[in-house]
N, C-alpha and C positions, 0 to 999 in steps of 0.2 A: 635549302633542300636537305642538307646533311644534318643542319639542326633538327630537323623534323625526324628525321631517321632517329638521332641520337634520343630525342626525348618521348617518341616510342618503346627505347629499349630500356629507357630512366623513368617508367610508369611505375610508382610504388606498389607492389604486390602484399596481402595479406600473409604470407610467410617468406621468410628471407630462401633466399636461391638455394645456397646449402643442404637447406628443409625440400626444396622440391626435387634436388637432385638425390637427395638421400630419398625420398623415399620414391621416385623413379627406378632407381638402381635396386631396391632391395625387391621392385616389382618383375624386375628383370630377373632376377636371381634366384626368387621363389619359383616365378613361373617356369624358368628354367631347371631345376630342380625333379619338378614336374613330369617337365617334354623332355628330361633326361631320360628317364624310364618308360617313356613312349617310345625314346630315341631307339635305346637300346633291347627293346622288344619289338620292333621294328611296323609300329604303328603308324597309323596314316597320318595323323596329326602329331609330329614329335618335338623337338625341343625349341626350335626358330617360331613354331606355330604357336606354342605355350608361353613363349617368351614377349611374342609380339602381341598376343589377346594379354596377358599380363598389365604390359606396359601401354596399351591402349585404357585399361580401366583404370589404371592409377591416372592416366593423365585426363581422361573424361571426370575423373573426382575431384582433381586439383582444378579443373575449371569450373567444376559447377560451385565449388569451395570460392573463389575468383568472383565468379559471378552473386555470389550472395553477399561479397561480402563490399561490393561496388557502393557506393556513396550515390545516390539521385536525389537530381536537385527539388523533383517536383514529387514527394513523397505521398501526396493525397489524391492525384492524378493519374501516377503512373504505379503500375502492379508489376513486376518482374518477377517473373516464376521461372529461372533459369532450370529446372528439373523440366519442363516440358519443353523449353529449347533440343536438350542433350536428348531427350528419349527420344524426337523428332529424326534427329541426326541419327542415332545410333540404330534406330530403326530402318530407317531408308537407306544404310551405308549395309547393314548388317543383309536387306535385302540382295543387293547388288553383289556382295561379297558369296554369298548362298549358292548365287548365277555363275560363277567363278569356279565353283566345287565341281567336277565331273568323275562322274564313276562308272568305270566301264572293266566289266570281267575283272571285280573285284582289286581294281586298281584304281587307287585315289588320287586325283591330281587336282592342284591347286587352291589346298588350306591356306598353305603360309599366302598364297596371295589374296587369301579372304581376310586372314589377318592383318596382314598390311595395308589391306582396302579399310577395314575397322580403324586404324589407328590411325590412316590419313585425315579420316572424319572427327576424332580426337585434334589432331591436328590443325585441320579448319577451324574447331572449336576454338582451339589456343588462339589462334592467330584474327579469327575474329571477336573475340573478347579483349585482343590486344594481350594477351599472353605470347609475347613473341619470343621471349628466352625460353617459356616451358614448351613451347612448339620448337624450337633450334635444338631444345637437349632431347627432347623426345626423339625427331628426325634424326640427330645424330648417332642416338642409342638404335633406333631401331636399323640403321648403315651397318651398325658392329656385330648386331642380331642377325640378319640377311646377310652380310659378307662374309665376316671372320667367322661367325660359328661355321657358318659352311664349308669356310677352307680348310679351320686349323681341327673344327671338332667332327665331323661329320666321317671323316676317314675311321678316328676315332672307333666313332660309336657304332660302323658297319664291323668291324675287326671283334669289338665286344659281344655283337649281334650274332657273329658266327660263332667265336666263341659259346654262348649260349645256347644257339644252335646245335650246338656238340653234344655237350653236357645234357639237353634237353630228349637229344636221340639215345643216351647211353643207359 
């Protein structure tokens, strides 16, 4: 059983880990970047929500990359068009995620968890393409995106907001 586990996680991938996690992280940081200045003009979709649709496309690319780049055995047989796999997915994830959004007297709730609904489906991807390290760093990444940006940055970014606020009114 634990051998089966380990040679799951010893699947050769088309680019080494390093490469998936660099360009994870630089998904994070762009999109964050982003949803800063949503953050800070205090829009309804702001930095967690930028950061999480971000890290959702980079990882829906890294699998369909994954998926083209799979070895089969029966080449004359079998057709794998892994791009109509991921638009299947991202489309019926992307509906459900829409269902999530509610807006009532111009108050927006529940982006960041259409975002997170978007990249769980990213995640199904990983995990069944047998991407299970790029499905563990994503989930991980998106824990740090949902948690800590909320604890440590979100104080932040209301403090800046009013500020702005100010200077806006003066």
């Amino acid at each position: 059983m634990l051998d089966m586990l380990a040679e799951e996680f010893s699947r050769p991938t088309s680019l080494p880990i390093a490469v998936v996690v660099l360009r994870l992280v630089m998904a994070v940081l762009l999109g964050g970047v982003i949803g800063w200045e949503r953050e800070v003009h205090a829009r309804a979709a702001g930095l967690r929500t930028h950061m999480l649709i971000a890290l959702a496309a980079a990882c829906f690319t890294l699998v369909a990359m994954e998926l083209t780049a799979l070895d089969t055995a029966n080449d004359e047989r079998q057709r794998t068009d892994p791009l109509r796999l991921i638009e299947a997915v991202t489309a019926g994830v992307a509906f459900l995620a829409a269902g999530s959004i509610v807006i009532n007297k111009g108050n927006v709730r529940g982006i960041t968890t259409g975002a997170s609904m978007w990249l769980c489906g990213a995640i199904g991807l990983c995990c069944g393409t047998g991407d299970l390290w790029l499905a563990l760093i994503a989930t991980g990444m998106a824990m740090v995106v949902l948690y800590l940006i909320r604890v440590l940055v979100t104080p932040v970014a209301q403090e800046v907001a009013e500020e702005v606020g100010k200077a806006d009114g003066d």
